[in-house]
Z-matrix of the N, CA and C atoms (Angstrom, degrees):
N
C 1 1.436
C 2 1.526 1 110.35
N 3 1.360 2 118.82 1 -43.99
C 4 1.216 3 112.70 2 167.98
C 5 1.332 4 146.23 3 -43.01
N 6 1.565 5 99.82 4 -51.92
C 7 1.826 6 117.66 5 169.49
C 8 2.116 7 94.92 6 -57.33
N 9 1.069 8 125.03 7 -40.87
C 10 1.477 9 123.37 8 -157.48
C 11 1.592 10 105.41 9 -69.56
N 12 1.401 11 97.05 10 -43.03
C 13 1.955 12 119.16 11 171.53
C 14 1.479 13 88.52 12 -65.35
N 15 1.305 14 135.45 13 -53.44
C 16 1.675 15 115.55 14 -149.37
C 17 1.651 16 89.98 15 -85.74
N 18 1.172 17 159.86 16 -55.65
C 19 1.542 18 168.01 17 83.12
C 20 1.724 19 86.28 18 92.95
N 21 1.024 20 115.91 19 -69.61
C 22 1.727 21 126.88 20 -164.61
C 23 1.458 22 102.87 21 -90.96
N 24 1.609 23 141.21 22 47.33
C 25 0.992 24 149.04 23 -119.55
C 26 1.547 25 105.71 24 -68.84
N 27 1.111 26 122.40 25 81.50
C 28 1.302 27 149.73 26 -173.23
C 29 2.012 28 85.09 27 -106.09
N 30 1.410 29 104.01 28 159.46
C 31 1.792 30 123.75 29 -177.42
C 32 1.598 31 84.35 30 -86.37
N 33 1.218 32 117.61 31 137.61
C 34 1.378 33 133.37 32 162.56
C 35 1.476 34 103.92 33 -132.72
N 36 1.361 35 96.72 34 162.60
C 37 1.698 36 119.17 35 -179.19
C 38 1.144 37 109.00 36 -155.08
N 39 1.764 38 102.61 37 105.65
C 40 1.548 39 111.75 38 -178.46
C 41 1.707 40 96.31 39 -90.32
N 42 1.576 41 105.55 40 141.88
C 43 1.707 42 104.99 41 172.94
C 44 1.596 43 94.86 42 -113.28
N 45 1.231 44 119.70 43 136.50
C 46 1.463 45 107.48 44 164.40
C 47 2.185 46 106.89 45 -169.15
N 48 1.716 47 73.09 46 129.45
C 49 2.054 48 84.23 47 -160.22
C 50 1.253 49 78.73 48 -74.52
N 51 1.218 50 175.73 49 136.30
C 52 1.263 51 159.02 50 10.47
C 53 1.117 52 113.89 51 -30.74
N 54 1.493 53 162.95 52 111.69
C 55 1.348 54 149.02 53 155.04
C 56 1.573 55 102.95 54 -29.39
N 57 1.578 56 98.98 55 -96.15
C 58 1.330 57 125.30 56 178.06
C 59 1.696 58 106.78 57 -25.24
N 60 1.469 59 123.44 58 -35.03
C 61 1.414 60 104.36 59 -178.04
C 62 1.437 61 110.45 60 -81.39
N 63 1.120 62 106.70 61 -45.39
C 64 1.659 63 124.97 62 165.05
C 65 1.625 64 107.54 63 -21.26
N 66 0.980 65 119.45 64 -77.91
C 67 1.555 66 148.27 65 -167.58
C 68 1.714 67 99.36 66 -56.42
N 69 1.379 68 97.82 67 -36.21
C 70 1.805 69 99.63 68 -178.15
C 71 1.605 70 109.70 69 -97.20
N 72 1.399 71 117.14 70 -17.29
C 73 1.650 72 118.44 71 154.02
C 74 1.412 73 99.79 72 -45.01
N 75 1.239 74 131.10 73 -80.03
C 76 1.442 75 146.86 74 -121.12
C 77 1.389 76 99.09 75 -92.94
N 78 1.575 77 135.87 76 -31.37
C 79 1.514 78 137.26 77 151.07
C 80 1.267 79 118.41 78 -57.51
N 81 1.497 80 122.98 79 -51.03
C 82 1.503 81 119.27 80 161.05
C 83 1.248 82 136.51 81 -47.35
N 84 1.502 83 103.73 82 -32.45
C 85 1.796 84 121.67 83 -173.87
C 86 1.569 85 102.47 84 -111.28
N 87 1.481 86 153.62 85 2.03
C 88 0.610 87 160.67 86 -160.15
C 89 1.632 88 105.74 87 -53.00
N 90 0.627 89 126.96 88 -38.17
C 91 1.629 90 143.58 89 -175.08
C 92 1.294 91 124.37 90 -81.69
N 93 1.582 92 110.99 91 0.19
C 94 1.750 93 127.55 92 -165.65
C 95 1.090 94 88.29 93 -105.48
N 96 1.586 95 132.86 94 99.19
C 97 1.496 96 119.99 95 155.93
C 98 1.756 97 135.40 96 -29.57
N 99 1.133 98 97.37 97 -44.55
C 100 1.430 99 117.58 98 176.86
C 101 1.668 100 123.78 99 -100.39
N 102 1.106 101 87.57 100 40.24
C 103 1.652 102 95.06 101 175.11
C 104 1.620 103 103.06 102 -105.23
N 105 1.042 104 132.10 103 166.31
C 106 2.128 105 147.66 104 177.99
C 107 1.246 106 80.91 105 -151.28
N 108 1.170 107 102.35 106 132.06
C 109 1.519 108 124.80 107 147.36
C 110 1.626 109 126.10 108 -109.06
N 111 0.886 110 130.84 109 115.57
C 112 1.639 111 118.69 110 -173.73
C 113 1.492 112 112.45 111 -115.39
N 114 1.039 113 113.69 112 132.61
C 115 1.560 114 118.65 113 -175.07
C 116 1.134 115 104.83 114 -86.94
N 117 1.610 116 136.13 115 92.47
C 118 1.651 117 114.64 116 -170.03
C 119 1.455 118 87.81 117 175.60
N 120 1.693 119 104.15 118 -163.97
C 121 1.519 120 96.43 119 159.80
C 122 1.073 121 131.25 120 -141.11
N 123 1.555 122 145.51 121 -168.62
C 124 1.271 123 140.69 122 -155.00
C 125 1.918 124 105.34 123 -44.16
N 126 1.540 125 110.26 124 -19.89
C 127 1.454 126 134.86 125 178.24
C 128 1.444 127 111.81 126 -71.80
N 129 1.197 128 147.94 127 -45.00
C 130 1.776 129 168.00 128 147.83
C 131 1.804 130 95.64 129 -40.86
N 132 1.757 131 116.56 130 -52.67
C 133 1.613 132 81.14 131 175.95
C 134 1.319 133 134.11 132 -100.09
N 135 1.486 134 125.13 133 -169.43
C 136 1.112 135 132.34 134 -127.58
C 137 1.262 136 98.23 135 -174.54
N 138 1.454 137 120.40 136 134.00
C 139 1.875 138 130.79 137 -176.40
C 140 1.424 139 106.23 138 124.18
N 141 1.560 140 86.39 139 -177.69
C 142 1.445 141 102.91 140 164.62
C 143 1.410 142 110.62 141 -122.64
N 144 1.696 143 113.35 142 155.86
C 145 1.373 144 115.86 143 172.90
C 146 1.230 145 131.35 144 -173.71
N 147 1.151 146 113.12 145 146.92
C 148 1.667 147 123.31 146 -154.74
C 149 1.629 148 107.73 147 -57.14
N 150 1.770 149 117.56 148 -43.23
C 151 1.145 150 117.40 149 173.49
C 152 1.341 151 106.43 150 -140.03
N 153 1.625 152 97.14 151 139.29
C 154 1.641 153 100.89 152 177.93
C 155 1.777 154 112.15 153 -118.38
N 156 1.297 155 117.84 154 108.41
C 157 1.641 156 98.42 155 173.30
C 158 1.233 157 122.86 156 -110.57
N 159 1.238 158 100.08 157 144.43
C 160 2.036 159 108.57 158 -174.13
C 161 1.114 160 98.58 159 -90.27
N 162 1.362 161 139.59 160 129.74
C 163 1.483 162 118.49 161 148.37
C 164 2.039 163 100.99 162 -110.10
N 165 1.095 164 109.84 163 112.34
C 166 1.599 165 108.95 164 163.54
C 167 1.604 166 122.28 165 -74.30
N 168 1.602 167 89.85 166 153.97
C 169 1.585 168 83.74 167 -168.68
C 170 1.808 169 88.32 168 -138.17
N 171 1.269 170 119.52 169 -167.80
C 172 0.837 171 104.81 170 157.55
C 173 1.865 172 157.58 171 -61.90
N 174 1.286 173 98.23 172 7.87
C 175 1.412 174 122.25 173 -127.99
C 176 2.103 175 82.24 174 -117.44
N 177 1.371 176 92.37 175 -45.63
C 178 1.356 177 101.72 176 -157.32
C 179 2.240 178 102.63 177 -111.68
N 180 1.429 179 107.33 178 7.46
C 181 1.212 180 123.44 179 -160.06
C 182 1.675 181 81.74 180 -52.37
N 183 1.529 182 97.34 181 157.19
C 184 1.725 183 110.57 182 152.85
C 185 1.119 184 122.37 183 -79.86
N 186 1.486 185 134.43 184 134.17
C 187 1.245 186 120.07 185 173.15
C 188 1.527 187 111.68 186 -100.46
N 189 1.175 188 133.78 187 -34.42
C 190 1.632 189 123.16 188 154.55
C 191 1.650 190 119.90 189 -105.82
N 192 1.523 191 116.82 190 -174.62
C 193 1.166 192 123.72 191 174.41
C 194 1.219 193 111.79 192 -59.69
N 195 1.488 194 122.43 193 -46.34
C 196 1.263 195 118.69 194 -172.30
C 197 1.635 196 108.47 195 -78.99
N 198 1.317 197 131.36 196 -20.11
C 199 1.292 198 112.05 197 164.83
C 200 1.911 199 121.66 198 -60.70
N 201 1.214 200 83.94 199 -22.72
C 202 2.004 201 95.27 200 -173.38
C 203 1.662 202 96.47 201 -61.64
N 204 1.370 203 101.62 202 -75.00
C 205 1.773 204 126.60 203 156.40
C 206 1.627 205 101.47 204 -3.01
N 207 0.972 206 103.80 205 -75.84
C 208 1.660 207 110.70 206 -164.65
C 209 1.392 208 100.28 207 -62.33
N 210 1.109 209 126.91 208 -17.43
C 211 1.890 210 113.59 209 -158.44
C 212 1.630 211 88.90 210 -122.95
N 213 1.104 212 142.23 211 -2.41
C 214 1.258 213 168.57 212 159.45
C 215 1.709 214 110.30 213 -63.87
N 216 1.166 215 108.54 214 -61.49
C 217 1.741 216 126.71 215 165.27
C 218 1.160 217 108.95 216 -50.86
N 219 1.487 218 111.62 217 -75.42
C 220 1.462 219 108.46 218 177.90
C 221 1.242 220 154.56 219 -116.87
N 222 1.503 221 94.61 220 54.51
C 223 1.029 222 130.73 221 164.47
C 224 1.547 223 108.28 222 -114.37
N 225 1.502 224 138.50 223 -18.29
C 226 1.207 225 146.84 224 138.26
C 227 1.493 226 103.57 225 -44.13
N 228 1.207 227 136.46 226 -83.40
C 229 1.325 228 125.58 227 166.68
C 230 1.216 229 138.64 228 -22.74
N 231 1.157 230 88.02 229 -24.80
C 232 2.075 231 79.59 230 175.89
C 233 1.675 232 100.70 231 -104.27
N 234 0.868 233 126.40 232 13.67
C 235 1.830 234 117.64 233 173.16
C 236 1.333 235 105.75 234 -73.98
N 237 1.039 236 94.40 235 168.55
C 238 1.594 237 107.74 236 175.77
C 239 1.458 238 106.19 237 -84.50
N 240 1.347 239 147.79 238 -169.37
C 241 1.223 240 162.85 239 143.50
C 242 2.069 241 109.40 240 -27.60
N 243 1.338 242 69.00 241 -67.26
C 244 1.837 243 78.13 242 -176.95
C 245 1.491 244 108.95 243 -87.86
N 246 1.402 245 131.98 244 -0.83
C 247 1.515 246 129.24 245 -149.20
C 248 1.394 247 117.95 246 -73.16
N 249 0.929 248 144.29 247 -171.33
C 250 1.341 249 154.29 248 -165.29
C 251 1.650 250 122.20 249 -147.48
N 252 1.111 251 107.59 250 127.37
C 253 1.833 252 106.04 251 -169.18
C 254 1.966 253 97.28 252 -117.47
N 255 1.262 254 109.53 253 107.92
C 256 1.056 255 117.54 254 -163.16
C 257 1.894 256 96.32 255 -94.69
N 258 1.648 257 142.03 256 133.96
C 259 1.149 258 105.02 257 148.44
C 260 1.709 259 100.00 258 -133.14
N 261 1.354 260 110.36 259 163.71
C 262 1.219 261 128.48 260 -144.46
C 263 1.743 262 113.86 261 -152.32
């Protein structure tokens, strides 16, 4: 998904607490000027932006309402005016 987002060379920001996945974003995409990668989680970033997508996996699942809640907030916060919070 990343290379497809970086493709239309728009600034992307992949977040992903995986080390190892992290590390294999940034060898694959290496060549996208405008790519960030952050090793952390939806919590580590920071900005504003037109589109944000979550995809959960197991790794990063919610375990209550209020964890959803919390990543729900701020991830609302970082949109832009017009932005879009995609999750997937």
């Amino acid at each position: 998904m990343t290379s497809f987002l970086c493709s239309d060379g728009k600034n992307v920001t992949a977040v992903e607490s995986d080390t190892y996945k992290a590390e294999c974003i940034e060898k694959r995409c290496d060549f996208y000027e405008k790519l960030t990668v952050i090793n952390g989680t939806y919590e580590n970033a920071d900005g504003h932006y037109d589109y944000i997508i979550y995809t959960d996996n197991d790794e990063t699942a919610f375990h209550s309402y209020d964890e959803y809640k919390k990543c729900v907030t701020k991830l609302k916060s970082m949109l832009k005016p017009d932005g879009r919070l995609l999750f997937v």
